[in-house]
Residue frames relative to the residue before (quaternion, step in Angstrom):
aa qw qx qy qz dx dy dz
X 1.0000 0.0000 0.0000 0.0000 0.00 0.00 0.00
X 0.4962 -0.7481 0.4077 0.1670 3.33 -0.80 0.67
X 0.5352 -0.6841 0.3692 0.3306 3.44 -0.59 0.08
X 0.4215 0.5953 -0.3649 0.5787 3.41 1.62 -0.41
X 0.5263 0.4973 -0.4737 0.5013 4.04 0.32 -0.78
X 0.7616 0.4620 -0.3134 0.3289 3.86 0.14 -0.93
X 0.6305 0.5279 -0.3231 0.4684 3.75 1.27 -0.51
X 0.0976 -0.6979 0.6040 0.3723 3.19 -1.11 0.42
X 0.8259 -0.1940 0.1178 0.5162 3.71 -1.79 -0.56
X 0.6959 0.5373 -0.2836 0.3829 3.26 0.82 -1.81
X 0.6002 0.5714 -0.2565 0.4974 3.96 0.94 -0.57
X 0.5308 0.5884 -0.5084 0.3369 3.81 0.68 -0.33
X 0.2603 -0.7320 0.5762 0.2537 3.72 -1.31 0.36
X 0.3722 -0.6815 0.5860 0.2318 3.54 -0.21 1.28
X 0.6337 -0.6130 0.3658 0.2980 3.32 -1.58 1.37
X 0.5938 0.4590 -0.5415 0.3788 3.81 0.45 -0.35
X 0.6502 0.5091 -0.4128 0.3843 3.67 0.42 -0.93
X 0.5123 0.6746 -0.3993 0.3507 3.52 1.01 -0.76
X 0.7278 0.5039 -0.1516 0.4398 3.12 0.64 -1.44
X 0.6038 0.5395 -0.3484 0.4722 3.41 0.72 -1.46
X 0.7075 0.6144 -0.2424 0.2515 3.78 0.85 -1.13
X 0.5743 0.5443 -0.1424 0.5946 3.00 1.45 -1.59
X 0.8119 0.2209 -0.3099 0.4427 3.95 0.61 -0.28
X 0.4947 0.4958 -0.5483 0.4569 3.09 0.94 0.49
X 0.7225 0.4388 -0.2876 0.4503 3.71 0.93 -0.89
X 0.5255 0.3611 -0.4692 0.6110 3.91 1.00 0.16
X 0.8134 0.2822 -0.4119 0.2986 3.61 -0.36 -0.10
X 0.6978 0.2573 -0.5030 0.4402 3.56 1.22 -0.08
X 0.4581 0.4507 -0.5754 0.5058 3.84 0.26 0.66
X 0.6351 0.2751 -0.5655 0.4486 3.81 0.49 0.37
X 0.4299 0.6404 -0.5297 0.3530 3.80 0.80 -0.61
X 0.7868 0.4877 -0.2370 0.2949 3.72 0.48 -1.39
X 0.3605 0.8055 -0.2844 0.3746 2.79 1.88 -1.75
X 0.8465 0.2407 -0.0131 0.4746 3.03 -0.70 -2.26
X 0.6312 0.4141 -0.4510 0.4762 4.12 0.17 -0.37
X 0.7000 0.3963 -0.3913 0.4471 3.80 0.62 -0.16
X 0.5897 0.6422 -0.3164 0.3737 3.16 0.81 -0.63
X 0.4060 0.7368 -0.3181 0.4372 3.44 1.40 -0.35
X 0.8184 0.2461 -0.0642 0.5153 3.03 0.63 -1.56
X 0.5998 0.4535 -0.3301 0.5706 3.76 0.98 -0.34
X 0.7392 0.3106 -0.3279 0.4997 3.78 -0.04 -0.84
X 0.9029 0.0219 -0.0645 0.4245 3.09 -1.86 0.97
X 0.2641 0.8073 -0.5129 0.1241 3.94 0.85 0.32
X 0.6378 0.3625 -0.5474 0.4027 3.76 0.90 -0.06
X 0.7067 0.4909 -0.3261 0.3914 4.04 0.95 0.06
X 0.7866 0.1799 -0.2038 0.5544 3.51 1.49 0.13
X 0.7591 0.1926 -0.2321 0.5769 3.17 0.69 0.66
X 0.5340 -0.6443 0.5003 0.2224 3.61 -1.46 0.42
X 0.4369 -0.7096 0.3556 0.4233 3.93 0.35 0.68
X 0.2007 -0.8842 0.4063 0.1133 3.55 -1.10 0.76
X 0.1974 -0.9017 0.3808 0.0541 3.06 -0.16 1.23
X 0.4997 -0.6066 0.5205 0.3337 3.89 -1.32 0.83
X 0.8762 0.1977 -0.0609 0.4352 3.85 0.81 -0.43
X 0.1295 0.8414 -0.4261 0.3061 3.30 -0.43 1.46
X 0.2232 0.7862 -0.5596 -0.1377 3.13 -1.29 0.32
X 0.1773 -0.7530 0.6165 0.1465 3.31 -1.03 0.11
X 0.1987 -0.7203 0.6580 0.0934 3.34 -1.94 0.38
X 0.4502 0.7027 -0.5338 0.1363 3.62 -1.16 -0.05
X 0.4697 -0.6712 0.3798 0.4297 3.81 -0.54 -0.88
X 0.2333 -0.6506 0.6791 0.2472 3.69 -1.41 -0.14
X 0.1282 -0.5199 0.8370 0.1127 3.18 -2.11 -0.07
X 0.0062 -0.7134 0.7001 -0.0309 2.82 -1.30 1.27
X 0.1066 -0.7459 0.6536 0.0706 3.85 -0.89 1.10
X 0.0000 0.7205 -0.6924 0.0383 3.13 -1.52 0.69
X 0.7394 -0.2891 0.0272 0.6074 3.40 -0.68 1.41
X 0.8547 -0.4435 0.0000 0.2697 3.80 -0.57 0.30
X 0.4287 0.6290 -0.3858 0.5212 2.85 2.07 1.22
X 0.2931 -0.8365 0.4598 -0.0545 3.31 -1.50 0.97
X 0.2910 0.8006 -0.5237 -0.0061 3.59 -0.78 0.29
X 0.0961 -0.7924 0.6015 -0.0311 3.20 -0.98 0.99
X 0.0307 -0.7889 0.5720 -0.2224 3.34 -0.56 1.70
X 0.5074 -0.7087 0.4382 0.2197 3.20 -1.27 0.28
X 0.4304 -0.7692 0.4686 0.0594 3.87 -0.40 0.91
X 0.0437 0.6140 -0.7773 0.1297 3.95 -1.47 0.83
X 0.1774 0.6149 -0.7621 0.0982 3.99 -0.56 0.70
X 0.1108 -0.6118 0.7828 -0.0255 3.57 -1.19 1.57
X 0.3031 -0.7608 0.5723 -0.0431 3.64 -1.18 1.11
X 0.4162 0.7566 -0.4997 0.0683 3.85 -0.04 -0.08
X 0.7778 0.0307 -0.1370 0.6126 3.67 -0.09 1.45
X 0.7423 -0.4062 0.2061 0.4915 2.71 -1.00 -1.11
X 0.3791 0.6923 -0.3903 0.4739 4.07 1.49 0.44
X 0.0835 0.7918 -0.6015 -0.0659 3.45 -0.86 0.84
X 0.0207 0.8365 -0.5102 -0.1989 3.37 -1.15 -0.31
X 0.1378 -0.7922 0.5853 0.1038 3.54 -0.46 0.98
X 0.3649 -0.6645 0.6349 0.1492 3.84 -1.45 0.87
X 0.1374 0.7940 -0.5582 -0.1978 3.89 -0.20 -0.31
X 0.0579 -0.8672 0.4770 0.1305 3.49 -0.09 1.12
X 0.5858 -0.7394 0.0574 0.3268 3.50 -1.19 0.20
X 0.6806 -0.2397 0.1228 0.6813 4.01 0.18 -0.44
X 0.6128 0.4345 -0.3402 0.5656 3.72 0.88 -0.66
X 0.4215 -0.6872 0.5244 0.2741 3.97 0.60 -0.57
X 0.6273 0.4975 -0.4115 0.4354 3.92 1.22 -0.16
X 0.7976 0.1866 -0.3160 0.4786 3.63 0.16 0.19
X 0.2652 -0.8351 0.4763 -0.0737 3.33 -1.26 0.63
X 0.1679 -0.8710 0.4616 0.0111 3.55 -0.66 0.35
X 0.0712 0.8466 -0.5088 0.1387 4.02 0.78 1.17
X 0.3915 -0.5899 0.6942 -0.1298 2.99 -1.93 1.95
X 0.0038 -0.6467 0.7625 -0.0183 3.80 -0.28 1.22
X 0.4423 0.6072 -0.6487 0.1220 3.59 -1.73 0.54
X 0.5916 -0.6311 0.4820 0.1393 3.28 -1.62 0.14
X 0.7068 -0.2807 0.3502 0.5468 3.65 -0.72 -0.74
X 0.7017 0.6040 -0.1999 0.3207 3.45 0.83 -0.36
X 0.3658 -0.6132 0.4113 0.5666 2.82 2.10 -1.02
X 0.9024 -0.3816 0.1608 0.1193 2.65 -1.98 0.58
X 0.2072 -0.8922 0.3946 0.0731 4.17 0.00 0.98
X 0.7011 -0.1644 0.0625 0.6911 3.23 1.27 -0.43
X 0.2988 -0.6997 0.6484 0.0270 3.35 -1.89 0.63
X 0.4404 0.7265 -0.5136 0.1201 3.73 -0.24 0.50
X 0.5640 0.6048 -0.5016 0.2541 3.39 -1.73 -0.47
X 0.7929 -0.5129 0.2240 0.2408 2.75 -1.46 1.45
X 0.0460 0.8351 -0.5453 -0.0558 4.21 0.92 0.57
X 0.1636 -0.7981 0.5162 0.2642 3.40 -1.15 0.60
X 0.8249 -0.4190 0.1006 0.3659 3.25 -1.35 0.77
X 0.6908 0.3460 -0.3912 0.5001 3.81 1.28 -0.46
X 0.7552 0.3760 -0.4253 0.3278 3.61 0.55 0.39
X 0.3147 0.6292 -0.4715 0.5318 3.38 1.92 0.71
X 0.3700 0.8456 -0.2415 0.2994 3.21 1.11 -1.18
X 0.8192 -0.0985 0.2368 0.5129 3.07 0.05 -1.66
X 0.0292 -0.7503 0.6272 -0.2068 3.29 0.29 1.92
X 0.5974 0.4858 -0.4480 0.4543 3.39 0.60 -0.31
X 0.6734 0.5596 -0.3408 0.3424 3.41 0.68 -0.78
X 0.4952 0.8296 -0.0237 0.2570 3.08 1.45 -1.22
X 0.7073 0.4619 0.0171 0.5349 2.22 1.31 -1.71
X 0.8556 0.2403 -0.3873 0.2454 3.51 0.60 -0.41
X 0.0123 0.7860 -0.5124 0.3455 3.29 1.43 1.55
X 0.1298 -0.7273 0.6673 0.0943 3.85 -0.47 1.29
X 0.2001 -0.7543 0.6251 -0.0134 3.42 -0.10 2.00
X 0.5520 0.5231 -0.5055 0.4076 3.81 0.93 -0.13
X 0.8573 0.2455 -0.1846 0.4131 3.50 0.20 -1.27
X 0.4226 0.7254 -0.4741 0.2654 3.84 1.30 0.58
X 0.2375 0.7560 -0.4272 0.4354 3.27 1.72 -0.54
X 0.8733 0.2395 -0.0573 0.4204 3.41 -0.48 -1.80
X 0.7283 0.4483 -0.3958 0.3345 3.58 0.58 -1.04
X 0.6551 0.5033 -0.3563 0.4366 3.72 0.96 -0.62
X 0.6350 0.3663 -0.4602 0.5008 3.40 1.02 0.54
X 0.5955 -0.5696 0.4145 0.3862 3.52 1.02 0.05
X 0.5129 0.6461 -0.3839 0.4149 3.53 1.12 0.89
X 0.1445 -0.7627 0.5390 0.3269 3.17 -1.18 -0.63
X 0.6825 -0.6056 0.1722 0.3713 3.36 -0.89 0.70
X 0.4860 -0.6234 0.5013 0.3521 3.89 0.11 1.20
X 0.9066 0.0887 -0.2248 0.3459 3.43 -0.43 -0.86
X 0.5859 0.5238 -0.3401 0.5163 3.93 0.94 0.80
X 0.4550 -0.7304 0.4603 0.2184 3.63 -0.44 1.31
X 0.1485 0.7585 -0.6344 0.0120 3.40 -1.13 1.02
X 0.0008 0.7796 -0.6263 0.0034 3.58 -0.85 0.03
X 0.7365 -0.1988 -0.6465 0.0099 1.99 -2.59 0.73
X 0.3965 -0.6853 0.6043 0.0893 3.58 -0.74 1.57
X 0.0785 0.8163 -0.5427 0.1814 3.87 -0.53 1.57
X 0.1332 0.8161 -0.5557 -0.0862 3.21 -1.04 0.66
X 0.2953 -0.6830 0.6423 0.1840 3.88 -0.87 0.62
X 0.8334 -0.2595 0.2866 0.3948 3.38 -1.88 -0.15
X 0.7702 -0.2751 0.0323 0.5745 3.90 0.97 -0.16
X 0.5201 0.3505 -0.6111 0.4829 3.56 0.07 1.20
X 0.0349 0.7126 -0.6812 -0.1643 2.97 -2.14 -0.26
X 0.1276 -0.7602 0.6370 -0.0046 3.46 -0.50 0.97
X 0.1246 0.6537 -0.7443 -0.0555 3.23 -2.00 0.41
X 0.3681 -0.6469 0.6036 0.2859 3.60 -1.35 -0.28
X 0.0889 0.6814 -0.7200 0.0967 3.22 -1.05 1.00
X 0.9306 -0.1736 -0.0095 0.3222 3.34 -1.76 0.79
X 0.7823 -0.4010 -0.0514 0.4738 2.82 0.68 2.34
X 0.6012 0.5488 -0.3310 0.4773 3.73 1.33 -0.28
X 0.3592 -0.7401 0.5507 0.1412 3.44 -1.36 0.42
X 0.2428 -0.7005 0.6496 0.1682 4.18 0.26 1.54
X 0.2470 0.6402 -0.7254 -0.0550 3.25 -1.79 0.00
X 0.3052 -0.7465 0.5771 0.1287 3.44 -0.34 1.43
X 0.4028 -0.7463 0.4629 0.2579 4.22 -0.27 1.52
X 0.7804 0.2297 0.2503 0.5249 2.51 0.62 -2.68
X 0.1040 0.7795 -0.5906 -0.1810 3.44 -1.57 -0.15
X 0.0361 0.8308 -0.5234 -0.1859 3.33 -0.91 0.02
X 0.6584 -0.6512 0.3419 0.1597 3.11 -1.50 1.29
X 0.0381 0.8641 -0.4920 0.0991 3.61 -0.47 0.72
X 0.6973 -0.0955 0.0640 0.7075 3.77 0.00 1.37
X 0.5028 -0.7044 0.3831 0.3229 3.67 0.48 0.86
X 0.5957 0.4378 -0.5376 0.4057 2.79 0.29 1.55
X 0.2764 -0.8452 0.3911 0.2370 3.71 -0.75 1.05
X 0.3093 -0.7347 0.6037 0.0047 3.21 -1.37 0.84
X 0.4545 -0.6807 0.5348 0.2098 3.77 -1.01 1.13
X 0.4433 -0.7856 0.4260 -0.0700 2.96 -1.16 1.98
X 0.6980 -0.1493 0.2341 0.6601 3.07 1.37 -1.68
X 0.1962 -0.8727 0.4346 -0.1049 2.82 -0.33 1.60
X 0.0926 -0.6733 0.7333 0.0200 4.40 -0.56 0.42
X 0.1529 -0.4573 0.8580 -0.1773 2.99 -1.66 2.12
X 0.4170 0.6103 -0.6735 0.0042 3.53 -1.61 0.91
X 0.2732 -0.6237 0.7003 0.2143 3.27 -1.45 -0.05
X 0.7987 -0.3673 0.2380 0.4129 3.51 -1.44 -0.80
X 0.7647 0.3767 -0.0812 0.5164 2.85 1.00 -0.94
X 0.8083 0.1722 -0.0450 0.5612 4.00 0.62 -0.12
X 0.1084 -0.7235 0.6808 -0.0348 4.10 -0.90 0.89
X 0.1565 -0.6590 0.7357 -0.0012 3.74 -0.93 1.62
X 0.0006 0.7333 -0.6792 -0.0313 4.29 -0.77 0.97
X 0.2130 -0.8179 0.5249 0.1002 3.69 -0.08 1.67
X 0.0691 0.7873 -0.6006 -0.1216 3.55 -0.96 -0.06
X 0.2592 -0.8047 0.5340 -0.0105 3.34 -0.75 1.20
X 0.3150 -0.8804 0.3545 0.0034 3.01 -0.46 1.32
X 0.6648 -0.0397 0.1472 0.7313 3.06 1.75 -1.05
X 0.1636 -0.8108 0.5615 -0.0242 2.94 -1.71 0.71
X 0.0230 -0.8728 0.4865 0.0319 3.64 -0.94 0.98
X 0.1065 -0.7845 0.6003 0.1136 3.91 -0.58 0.99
């Protein structure tokens, strides 16, 4: 039985709408088409490969108007679930953020007093889009632009922040972000990555 049996008159789509339909539905399946393709086409020349499992280590400094903090860093990845440790300048006490895309799920461990310190600072760490930028990405499902690359950086801008990818270094031929710069107007995060695990 057909599917036409199931319509009545009042339900027919009259042939303009037909049309009008079919180009709306060929041009947003190109919207997706070509915005995926970004990340699928040519991806060992415009983009850094992106992985569901990961970790890294090393430190940041983050400055904000004429405060500072510079701490050391563990961000274990596995899907979509992350968890980052920040530990302090000595490395014996610590302070770990478990969450997802969604933001942040829980906060504990034993923090010492200079990384209580500067919670404000802390805070203006985009733990959503660190996922991607510490791999030298941008977030897939958040518009960014003007996506650039020279002879060995790559920078873009996503949700008001400026990425610039410094350094990299090459591992099982494949390259990974070394030293990374996140700023906006008002605040500049310089990551360094020390090590890496897939």
């Amino acid at each position: 039985m057909s599917a036409r049996a199931f319509l009545s008159d009042s339900m027919k789509i009259s042939p303009k709408l037909k049309i009008f339909l079919i180009m709306m539905v060929y041009l947003l399946t190109g919207c997706v088409s070509s915005n995926q393709s970004l990340f699928l086409k040519n991806n060992k020349d415009t983009l850094y490969p992106l992985f569901d499992e990961w970790n890294a280590s090393g430190r940041f400094i983050v400055t904000h108007e004429k405060e500072s903090i510079n701490a050391k860093f563990i961000w274990k990845q596995e899907t979509e679930e992350f968890e980052l440790r920040i530990l302090n300048s000595l490395g014996m006490r610590s302070i770990v953020f478990r969450g997802n895309n969604q933001g942040i799920n829980s906060i504990d461990g034993a923090a010492s007093d200079d990384i209580i310190a500067h919670e404000d600072l802390l805070e203006l760490i985009p733990l959503g889009e660190m996922r991607y930028w510490l791999t030298g990405n941008p977030n897939p499902m958040i518009k960014f632009s003007p996506y650039s690359k020279d002879s060995e950086n790559i920078s873009f801008i996503q949700s008001g922040w400026n990425v610039k990818i410094l350094e990299n270094r090459e591992i099982d031929s494949i390259y990974f972000p070394e030293k990374i710069n996140i700023s906006n107007s008002k605040s500049s995060i310089t990551i360094l990555i020390y090590d890496w695990k897939i």
